[in-house]
mmCIF file of the C-alpha atoms, coordinates in Angstrom:
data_MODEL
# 
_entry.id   MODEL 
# 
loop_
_atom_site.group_PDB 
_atom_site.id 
_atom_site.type_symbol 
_atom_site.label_atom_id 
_atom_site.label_alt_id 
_atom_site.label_comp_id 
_atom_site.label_asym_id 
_atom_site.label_entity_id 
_atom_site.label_seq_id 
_atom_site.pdbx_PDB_ins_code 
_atom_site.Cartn_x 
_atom_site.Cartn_y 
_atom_site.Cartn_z 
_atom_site.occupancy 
_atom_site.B_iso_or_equiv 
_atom_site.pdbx_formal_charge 
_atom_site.auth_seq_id 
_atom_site.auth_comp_id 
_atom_site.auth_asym_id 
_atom_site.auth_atom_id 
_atom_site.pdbx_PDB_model_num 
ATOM 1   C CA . UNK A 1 1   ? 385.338 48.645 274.785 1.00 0.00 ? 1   UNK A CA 1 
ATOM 2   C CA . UNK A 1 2   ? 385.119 51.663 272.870 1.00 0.00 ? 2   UNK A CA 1 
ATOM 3   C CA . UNK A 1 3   ? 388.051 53.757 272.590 1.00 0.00 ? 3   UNK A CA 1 
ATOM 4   C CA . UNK A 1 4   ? 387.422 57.755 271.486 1.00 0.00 ? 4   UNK A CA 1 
ATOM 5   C CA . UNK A 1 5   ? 389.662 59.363 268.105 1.00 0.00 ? 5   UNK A CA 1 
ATOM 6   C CA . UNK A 1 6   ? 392.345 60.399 270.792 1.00 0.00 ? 6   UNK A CA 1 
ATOM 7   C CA . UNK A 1 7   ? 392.658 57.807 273.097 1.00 0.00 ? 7   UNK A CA 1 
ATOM 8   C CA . UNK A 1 8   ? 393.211 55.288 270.242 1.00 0.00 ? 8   UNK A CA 1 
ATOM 9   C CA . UNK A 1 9   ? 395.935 58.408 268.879 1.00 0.00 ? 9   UNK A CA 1 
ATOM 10  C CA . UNK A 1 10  ? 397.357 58.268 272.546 1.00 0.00 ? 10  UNK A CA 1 
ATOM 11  C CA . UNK A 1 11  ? 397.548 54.506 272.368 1.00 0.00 ? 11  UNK A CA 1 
ATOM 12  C CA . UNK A 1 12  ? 399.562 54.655 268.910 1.00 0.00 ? 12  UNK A CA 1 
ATOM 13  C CA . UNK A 1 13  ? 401.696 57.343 270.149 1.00 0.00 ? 13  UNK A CA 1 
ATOM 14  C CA . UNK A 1 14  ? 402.824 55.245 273.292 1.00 0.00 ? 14  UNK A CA 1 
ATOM 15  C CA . UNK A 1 15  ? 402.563 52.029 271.871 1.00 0.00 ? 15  UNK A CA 1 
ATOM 16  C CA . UNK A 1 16  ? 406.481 50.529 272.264 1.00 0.00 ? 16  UNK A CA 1 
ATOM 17  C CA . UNK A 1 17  ? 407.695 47.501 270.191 1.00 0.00 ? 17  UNK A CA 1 
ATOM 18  C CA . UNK A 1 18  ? 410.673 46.498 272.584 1.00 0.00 ? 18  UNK A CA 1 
ATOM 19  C CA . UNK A 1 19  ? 411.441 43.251 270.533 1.00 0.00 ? 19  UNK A CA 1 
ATOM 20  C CA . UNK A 1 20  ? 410.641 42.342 267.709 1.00 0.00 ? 20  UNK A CA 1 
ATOM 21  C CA . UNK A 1 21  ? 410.637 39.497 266.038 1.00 0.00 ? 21  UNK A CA 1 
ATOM 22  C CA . UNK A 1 22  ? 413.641 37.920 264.071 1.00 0.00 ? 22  UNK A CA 1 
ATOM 23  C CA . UNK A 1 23  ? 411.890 36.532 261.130 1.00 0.00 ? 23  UNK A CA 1 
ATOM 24  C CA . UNK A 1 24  ? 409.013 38.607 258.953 1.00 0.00 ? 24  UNK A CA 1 
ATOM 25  C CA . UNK A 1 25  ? 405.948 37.339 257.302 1.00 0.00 ? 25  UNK A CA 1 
ATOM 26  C CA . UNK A 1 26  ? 406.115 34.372 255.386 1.00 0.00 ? 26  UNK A CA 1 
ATOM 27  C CA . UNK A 1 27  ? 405.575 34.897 251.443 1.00 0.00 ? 27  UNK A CA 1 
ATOM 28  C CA . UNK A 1 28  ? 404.196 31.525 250.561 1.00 0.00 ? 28  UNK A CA 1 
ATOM 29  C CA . UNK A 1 29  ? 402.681 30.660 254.043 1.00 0.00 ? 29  UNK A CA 1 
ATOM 30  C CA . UNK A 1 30  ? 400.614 31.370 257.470 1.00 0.00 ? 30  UNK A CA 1 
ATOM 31  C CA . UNK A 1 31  ? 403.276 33.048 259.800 1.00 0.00 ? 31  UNK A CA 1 
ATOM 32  C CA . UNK A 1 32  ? 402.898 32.738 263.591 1.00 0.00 ? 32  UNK A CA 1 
ATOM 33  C CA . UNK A 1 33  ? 404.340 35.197 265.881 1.00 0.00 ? 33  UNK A CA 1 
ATOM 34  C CA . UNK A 1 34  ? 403.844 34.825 269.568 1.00 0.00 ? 34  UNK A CA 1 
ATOM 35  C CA . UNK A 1 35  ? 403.726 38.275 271.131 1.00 0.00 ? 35  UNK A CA 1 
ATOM 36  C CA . UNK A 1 36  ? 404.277 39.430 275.021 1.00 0.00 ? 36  UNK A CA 1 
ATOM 37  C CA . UNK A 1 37  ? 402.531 42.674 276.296 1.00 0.00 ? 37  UNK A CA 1 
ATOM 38  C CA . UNK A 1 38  ? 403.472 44.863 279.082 1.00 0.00 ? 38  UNK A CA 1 
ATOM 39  C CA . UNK A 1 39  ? 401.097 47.088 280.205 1.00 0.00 ? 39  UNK A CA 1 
ATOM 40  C CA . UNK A 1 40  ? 400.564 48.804 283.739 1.00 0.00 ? 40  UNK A CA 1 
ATOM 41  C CA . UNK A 1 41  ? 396.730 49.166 284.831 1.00 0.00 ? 41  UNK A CA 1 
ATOM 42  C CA . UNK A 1 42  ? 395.503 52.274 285.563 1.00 0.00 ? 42  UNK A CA 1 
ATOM 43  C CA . UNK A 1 43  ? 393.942 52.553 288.657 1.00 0.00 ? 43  UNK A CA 1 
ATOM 44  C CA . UNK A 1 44  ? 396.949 50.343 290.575 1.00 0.00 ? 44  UNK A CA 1 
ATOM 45  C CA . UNK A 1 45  ? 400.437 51.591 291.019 1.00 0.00 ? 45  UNK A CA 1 
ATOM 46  C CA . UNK A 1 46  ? 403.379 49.030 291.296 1.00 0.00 ? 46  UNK A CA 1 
ATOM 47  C CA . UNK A 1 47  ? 401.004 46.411 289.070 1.00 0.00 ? 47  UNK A CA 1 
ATOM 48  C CA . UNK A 1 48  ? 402.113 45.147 285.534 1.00 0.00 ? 48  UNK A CA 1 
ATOM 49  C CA . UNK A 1 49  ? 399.785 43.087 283.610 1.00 0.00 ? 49  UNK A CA 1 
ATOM 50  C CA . UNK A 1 50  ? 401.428 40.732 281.896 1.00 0.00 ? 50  UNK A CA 1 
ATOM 51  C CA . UNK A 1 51  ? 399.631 39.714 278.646 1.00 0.00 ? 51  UNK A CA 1 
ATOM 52  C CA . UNK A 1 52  ? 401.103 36.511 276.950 1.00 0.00 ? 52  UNK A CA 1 
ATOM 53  C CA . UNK A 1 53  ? 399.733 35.377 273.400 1.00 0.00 ? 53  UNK A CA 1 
ATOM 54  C CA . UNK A 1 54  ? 399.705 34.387 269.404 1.00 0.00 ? 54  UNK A CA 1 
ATOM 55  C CA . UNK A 1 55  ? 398.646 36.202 266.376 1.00 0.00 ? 55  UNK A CA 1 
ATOM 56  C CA . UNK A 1 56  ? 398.718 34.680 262.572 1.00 0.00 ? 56  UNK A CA 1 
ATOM 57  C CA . UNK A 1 57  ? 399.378 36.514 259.701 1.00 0.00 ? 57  UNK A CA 1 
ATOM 58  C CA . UNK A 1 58  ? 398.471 34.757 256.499 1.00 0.00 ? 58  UNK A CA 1 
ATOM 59  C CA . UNK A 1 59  ? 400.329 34.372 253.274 1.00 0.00 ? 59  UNK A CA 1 
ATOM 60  C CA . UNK A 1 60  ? 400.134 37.622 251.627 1.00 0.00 ? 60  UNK A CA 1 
ATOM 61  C CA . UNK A 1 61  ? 397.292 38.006 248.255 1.00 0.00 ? 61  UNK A CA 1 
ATOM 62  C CA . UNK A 1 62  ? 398.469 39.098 245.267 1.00 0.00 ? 62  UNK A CA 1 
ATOM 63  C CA . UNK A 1 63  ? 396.411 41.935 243.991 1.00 0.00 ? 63  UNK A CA 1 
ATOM 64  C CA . UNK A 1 64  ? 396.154 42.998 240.828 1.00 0.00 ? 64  UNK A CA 1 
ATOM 65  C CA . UNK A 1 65  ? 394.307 46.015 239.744 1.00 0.00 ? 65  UNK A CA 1 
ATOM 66  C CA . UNK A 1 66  ? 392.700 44.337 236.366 1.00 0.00 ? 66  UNK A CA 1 
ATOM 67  C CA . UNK A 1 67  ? 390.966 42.585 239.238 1.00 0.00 ? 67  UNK A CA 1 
ATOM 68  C CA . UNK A 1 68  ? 389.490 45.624 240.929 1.00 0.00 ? 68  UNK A CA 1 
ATOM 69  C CA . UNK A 1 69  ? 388.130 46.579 237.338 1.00 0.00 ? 69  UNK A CA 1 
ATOM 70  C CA . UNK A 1 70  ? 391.635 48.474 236.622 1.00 0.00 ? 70  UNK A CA 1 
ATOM 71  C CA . UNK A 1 71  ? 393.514 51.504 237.429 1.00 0.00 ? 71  UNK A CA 1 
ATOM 72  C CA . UNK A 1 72  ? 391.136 54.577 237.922 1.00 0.00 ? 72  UNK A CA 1 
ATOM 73  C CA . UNK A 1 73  ? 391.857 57.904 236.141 1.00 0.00 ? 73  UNK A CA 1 
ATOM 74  C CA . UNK A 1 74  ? 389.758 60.491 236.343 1.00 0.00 ? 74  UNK A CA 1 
ATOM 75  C CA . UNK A 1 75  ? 391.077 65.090 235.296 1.00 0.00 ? 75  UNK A CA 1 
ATOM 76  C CA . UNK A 1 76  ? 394.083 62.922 233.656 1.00 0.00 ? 76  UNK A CA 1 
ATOM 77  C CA . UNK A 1 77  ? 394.301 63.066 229.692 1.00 0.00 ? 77  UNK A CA 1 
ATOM 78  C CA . UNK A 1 78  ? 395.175 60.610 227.120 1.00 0.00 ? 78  UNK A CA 1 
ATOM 79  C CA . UNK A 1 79  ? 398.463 60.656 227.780 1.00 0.00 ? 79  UNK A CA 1 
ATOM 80  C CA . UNK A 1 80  ? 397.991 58.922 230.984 1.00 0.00 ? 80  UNK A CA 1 
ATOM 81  C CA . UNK A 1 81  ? 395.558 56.427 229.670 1.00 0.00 ? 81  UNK A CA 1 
ATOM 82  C CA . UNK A 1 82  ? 398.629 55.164 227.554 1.00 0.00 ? 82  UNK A CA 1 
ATOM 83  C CA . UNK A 1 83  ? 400.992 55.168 229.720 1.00 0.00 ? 83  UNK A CA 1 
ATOM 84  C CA . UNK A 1 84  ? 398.175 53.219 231.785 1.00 0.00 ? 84  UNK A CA 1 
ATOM 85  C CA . UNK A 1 85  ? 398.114 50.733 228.770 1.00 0.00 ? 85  UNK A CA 1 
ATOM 86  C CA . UNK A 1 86  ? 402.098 50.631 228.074 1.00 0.00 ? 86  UNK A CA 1 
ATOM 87  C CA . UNK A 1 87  ? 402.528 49.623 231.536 1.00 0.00 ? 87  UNK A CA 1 
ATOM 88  C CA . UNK A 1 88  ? 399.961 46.881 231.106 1.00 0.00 ? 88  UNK A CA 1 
ATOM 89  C CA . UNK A 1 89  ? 402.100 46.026 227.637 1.00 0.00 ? 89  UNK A CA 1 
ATOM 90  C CA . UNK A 1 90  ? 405.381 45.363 229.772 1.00 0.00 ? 90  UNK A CA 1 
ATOM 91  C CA . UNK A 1 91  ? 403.528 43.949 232.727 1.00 0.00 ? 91  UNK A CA 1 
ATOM 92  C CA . UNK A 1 92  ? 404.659 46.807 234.869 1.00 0.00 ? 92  UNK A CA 1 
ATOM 93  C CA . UNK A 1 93  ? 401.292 48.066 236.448 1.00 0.00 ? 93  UNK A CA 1 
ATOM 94  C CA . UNK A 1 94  ? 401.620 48.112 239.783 1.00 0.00 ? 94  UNK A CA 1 
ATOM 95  C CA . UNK A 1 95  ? 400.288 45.395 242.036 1.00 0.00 ? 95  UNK A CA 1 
ATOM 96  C CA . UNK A 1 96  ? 399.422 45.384 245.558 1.00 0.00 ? 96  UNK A CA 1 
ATOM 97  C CA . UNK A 1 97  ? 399.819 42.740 248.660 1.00 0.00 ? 97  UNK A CA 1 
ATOM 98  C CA . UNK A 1 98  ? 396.455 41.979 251.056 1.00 0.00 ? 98  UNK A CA 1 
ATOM 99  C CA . UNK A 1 99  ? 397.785 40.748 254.433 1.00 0.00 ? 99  UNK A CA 1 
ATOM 100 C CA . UNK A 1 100 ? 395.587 39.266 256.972 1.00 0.00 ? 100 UNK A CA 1 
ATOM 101 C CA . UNK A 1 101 ? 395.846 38.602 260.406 1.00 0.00 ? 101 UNK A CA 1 
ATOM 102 C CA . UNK A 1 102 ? 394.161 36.882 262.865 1.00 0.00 ? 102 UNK A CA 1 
ATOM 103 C CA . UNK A 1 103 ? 394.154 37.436 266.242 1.00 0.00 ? 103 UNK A CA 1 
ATOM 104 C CA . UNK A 1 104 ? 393.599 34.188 268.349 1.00 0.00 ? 104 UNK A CA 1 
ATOM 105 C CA . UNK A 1 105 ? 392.298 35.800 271.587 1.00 0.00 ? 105 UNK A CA 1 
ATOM 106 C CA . UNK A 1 106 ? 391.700 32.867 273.000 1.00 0.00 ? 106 UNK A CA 1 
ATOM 107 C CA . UNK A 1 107 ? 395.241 31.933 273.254 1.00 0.00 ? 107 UNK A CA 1 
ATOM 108 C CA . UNK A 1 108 ? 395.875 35.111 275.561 1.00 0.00 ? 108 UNK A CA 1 
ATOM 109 C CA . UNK A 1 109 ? 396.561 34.471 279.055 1.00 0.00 ? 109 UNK A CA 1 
ATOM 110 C CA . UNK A 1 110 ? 397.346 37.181 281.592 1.00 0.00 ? 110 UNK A CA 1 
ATOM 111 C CA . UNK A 1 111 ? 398.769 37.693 284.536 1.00 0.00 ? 111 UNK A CA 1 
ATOM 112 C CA . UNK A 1 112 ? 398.860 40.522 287.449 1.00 0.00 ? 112 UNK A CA 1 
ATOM 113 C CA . UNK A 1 113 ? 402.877 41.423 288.516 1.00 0.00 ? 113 UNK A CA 1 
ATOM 114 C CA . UNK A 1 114 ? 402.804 43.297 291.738 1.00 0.00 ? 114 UNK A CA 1 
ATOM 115 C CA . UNK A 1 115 ? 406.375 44.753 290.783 1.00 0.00 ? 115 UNK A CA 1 
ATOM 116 C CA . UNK A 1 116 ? 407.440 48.682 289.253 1.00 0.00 ? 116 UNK A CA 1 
ATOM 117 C CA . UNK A 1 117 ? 407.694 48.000 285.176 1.00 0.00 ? 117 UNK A CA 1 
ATOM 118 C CA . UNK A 1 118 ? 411.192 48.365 285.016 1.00 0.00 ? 118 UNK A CA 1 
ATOM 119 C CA . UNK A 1 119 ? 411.913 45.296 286.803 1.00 0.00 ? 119 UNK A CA 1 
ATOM 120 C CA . UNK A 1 120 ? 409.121 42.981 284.883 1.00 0.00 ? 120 UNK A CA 1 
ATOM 121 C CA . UNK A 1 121 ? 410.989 44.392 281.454 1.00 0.00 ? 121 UNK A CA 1 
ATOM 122 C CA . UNK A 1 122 ? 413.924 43.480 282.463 1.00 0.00 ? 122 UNK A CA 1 
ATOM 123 C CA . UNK A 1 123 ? 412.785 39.779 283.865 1.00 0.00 ? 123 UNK A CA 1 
ATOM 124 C CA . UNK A 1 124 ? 410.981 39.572 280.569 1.00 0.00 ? 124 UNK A CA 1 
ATOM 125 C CA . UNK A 1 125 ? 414.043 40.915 278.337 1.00 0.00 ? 125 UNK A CA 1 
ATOM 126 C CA . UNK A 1 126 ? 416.333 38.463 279.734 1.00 0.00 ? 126 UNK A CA 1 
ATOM 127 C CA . UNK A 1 127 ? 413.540 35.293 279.591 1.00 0.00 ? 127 UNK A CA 1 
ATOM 128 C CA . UNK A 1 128 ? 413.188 36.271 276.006 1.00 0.00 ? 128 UNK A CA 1 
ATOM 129 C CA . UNK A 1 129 ? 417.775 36.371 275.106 1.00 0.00 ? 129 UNK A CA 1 
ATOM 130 C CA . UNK A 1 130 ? 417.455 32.985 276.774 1.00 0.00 ? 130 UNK A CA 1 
ATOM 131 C CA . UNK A 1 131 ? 414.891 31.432 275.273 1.00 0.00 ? 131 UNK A CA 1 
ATOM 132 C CA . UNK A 1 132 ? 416.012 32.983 271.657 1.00 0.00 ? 132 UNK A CA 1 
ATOM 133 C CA . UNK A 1 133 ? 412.394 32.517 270.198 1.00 0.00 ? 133 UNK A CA 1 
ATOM 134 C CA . UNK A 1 134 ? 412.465 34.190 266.624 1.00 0.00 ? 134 UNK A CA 1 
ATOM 135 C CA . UNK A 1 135 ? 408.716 34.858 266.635 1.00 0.00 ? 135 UNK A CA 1 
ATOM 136 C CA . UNK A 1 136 ? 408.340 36.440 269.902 1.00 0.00 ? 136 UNK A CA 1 
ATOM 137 C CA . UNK A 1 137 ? 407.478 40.071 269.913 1.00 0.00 ? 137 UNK A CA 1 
ATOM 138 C CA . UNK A 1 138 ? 407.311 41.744 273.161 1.00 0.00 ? 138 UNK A CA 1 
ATOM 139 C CA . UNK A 1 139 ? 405.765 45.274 273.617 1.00 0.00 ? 139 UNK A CA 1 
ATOM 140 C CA . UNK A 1 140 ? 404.451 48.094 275.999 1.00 0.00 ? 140 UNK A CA 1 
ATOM 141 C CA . UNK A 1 141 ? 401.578 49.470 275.694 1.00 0.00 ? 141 UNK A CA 1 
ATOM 142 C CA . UNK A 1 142 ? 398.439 50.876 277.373 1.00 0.00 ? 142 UNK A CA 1 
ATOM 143 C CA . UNK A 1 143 ? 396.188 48.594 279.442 1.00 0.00 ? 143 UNK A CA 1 
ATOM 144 C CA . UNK A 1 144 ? 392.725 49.408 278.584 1.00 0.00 ? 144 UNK A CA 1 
ATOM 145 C CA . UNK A 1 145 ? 393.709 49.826 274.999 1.00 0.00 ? 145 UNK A CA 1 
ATOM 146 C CA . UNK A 1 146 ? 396.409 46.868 274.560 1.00 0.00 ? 146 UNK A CA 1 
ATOM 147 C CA . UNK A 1 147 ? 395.076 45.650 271.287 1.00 0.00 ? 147 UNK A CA 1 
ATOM 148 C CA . UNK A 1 148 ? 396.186 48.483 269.528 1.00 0.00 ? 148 UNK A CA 1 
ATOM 149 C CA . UNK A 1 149 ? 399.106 48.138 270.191 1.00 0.00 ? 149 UNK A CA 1 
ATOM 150 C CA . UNK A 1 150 ? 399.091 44.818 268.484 1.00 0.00 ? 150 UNK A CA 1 
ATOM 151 C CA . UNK A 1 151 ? 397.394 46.212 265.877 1.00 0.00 ? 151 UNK A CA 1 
ATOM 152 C CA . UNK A 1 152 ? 400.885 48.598 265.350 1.00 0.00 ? 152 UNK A CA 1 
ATOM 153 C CA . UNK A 1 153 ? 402.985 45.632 265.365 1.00 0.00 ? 153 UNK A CA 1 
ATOM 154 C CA . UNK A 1 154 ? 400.434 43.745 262.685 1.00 0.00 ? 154 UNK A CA 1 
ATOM 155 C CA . UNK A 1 155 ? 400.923 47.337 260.829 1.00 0.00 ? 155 UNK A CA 1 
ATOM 156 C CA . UNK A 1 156 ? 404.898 47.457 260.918 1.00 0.00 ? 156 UNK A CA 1 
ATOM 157 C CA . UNK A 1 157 ? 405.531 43.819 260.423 1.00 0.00 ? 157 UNK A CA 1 
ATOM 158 C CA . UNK A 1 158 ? 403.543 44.443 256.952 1.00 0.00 ? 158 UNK A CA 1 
ATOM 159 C CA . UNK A 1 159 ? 406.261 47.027 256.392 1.00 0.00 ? 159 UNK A CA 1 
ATOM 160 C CA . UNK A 1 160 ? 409.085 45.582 257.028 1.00 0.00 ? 160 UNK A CA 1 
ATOM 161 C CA . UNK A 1 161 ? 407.711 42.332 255.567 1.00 0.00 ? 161 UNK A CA 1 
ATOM 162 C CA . UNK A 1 162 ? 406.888 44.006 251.937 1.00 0.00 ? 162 UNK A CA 1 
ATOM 163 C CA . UNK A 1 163 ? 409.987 43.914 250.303 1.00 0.00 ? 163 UNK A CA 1 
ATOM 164 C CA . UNK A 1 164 ? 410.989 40.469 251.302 1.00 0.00 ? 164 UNK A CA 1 
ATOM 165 C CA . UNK A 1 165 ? 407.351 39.364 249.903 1.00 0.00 ? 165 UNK A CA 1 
ATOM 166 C CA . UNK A 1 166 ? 408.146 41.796 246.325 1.00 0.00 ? 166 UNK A CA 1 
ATOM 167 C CA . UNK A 1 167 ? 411.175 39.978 246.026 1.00 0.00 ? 167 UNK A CA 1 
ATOM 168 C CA . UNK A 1 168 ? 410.406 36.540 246.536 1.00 0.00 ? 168 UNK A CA 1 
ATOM 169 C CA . UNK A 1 169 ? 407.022 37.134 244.286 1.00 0.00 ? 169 UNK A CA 1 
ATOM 170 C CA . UNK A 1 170 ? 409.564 37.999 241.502 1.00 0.00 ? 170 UNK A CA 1 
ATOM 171 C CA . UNK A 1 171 ? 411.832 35.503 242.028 1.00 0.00 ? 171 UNK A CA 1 
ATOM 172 C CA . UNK A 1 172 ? 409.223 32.352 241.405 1.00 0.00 ? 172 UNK A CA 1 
ATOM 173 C CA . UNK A 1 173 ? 407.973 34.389 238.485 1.00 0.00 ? 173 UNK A CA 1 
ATOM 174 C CA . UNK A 1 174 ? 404.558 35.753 240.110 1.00 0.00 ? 174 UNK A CA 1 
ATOM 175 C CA . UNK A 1 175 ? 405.145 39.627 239.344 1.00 0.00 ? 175 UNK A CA 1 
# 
């Protein structure tokens, strides 16, 4: 389905990460989370579908820029070039992370709740404190548009995930 500019802005804007997961992305490894959506249909009132599934994010990729061809400078002058190289010299130019995700749609089942909202988040709050899964995300978000709300969770596990991946990069010597 194609979504317009502002319905995928609307989408973002109302997009609700209720729990989130207790562990982040794995430095040295795939990382599974299993996710549940909430999302009430449009045309039904009184209806929650109930969207149950996994999504992997693989290990995070080192990127260097000496492997995109360098760091670009262009209306600096040679000031910046040497900094450029002195940064090289201490092996302090900056490097970047690739994540990647994959969503495995076909591990997505859903369901039709003929109850209000507030009484399937609660049902699903309290399945998920006894359970105590630490990969389970649950979130609320629109129905015709509920994969962009995953797509904000992918986005704000990478940043909360980025640090802990910096970190353990530099501890085993990588950066």
């Amino acid at each position: 389905m194609n979504h317009s500019p502002d319905s995928i802005q609307y989408a973002m804007e109302t997009a609700r990460l209720l729990r989130e997961p207790d562990r982040r992305i794995d430095t040295f490894g795939s990382t599974r989370f299993k996710f549940t959506m909430l999302s009430e249909p449009m045309d039904a009132i009184g209806q929650v579908r109930v969207r149950r599934g996994e999504m992997e994010a693989q290990k995070p990729q080192i990127i260097r820029p000496q492997d995109m061809g360098g760091v670009g400078l262009e209306g600096f002058d040679e000031k910046a070039s040497e900094f450029l190289d002195f940064l090289r010299e201490q092996n302090l130019e900056p490097v970047f992370f690739q994540y990647g995700f994959m969503f495995k749609r076909g591990n997505v089942t859903e369901e039709l709740v003929h109850e209000e909202i507030e009484a399937v988040r609660e049902r699903v709050m309290e399945d998920v404190r006894i359970s105590g899964d630490p990969m389970l995300a649950v979130m609320e978000g629109v129905d015709d548009a509920w994969e962009i709300a995953l797509l904000k969770f992918a986005i704000e596990m990478i940043g909360k995930s980025s640090d802990i991946n910096t970190f353990d990069f530099k501890r085993k010597g990588l950066l």
